[in-house]
C-alpha positions in Angstrom: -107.3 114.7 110.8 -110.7 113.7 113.0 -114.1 113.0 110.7 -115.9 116.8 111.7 -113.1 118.1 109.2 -113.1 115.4 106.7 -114.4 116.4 103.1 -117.8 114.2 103.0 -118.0 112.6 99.4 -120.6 112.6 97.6 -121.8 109.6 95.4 -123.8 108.2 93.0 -124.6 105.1 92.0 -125.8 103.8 88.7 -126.2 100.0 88.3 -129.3 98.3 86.7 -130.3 96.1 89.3 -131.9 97.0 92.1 -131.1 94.5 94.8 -127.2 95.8 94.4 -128.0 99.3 94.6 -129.8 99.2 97.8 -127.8 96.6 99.3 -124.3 99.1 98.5 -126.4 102.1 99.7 -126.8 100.3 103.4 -123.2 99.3 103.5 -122.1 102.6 102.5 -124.4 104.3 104.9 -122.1 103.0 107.4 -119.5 105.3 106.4 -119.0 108.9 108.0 -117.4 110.2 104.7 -119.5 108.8 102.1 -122.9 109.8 101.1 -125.0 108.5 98.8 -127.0 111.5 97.2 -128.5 109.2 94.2 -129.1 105.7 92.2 -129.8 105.4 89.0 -130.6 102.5 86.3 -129.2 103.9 83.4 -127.0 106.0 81.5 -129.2 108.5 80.5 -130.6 108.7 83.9 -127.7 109.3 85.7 -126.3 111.9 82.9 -129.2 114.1 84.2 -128.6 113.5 87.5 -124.8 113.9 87.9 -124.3 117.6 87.7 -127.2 118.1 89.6 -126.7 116.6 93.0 -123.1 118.3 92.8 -121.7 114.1 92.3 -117.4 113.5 93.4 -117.7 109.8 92.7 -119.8 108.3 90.4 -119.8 104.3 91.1 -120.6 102.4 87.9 -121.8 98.9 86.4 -120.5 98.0 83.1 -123.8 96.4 81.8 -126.8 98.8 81.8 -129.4 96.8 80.2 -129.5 98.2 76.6 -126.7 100.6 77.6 -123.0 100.8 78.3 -120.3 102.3 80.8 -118.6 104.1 77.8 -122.2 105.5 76.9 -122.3 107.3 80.4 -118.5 108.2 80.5 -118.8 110.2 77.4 -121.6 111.9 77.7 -120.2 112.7 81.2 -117.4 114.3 79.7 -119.7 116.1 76.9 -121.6 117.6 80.4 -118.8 118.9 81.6 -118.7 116.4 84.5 -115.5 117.4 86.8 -116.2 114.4 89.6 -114.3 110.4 89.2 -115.9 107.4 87.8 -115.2 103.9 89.7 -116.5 101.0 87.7 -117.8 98.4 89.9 -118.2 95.4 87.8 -119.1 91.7 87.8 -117.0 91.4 84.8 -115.5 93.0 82.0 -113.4 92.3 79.3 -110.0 93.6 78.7 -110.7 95.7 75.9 -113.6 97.4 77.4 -111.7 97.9 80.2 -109.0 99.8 78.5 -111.4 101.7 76.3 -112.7 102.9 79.9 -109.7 103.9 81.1 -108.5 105.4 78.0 -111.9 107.4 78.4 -111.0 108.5 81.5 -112.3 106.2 84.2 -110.3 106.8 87.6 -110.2 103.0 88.7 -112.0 99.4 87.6 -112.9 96.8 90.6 -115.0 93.9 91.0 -118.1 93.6 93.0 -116.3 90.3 94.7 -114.2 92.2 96.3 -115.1 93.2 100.4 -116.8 97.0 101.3 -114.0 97.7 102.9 -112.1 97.8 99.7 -114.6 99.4 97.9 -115.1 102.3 100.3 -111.0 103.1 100.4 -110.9 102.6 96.7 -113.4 105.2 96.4 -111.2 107.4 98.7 -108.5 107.0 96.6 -110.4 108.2 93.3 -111.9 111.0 95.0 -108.4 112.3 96.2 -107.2 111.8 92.6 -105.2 108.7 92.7 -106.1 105.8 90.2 -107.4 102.6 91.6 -106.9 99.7 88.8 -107.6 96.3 89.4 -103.8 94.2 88.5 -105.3 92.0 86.0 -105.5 95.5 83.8 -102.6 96.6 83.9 -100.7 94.8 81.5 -103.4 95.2 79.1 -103.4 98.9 79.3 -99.2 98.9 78.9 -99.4 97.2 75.6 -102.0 99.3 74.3 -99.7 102.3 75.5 -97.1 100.3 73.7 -99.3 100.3 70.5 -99.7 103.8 70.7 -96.8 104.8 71.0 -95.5 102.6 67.9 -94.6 104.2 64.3 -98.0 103.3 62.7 -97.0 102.5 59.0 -97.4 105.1 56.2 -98.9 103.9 53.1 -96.5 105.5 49.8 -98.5 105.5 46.6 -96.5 104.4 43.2 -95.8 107.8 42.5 -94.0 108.2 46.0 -92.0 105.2 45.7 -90.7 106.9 42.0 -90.0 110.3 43.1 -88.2 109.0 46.2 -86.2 106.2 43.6 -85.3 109.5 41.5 -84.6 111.4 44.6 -82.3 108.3 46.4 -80.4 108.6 43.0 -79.4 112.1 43.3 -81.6 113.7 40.1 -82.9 117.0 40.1 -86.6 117.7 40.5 -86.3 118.8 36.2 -84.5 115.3 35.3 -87.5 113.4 37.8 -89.8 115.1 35.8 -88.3 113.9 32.4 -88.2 110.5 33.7 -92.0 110.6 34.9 -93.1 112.7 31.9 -95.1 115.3 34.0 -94.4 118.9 34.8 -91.3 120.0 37.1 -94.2 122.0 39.3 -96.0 118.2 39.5 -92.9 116.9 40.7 -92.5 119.2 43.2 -96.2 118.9 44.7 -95.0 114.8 44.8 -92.2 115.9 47.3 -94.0 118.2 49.1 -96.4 115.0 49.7 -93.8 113.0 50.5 -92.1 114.8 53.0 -95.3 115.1 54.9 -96.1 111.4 54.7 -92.2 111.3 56.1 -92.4 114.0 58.5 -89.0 115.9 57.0 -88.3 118.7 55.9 -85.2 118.5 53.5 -84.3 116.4 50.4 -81.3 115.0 52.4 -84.3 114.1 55.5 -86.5 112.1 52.9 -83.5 110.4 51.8 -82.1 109.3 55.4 -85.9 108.1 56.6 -86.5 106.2 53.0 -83.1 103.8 53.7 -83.9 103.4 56.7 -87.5 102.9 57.3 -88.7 102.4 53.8 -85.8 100.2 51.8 -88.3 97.3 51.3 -90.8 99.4 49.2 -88.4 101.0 47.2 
């Protein structure tokens, strides 16, 4: 495909110091595909500036001064922003990183790396791919991991008695002799419970209890 056909994209740059941002808008400048069609210093800045200059790739620092990346990637998204963000960062720390990217950031790279890299990685993001520097990626797997984990459900005393009664094979009547409380009460307890349990049936609670629950009961 020759460069009179190429899509040109359009970027803007938002980094707090100044030096960078001119310095990156000559090297870029350079480039037959990439435009630079603003700079900004700030979040809040660029957040009025994005939509309006009709941005694909927004290139952003980490540190803003008083503000943050996340600060501009949210509001972003509140905008309705429909263009790629590329962090370009000194440094950044692996949590903020996967915040970023669990926000919604198309790639992270450092600003060590050559122009060259930088202007195919922001090819990449503006064709939709994901451009992530290595040293992320097993951060961002085991917070996938963690994710995807059972998170722990928290049974109350009352819980752990109806579902003792109910592991024993008594009717909702007898639980509610042996608690002392109305058969309806009893019945709003399992209700409860099978939510907390994700079933459905008396025989559900039951098989989820023994095998995921045992040690509270």
């Amino acid at each position: 495909m020759s460069n009179s056909i190429t899509k040109t994209i359009r970027l803007l740059i938002v980094d707090d110091h100044t030096m960078f941002r001119e310095g990156l808008i000559r090297m870029l400048e350079r480039e037959s595909d990439l435009k630079v069609v603003g700079q900004c210093a700030s979040s809040s800045d660029a957040l009025r500036s994005v939509n309006e200059l009709e941005v694909d790739v927004v290139l952003l620092d980490v540190d803003l001064g008083g503000e943050r990346a996340i600060d501009f990637v949210t509001g972003a998204k509140r905008c309705g922003f429909q263009g790629k963000v590329l962090v370009v960062t000194a440094g950044i720390s692996e949590q903020e990183a996967v915040q970023l990217i669990q926000a919604g950031v198309a790639g992270i790279l450092h600003k060590q790396n050559a122009t060259e890299v930088l202007c195919n990685a922001i090819r990449q993001v503006a064709s939709g791919e994901a451009c992530l520097e290595r040293a992320y990626l097993g951060p961002l797997f085991r917070s996938v991991a963690r994710s995807q984990s059972p998170r722990p459900i928290k049974l109350t005393e009352r819980d752990k008695s109806v579902l003792r009664f109910t592991l024993q094979g008594l009717s909702n009547k007898e639980i509610a002799e042996r608690l002392g409380v109305s058969e309806a009460a009893v019945k709003a307890s399992l209700r409860q419970v099978f939510g907390k349990l994700s079933v459905r049936t008396r025989a559900q609670a039951v098989k989820v209890a023994l095998e995921q629950y045992r040690d509270q009961l």
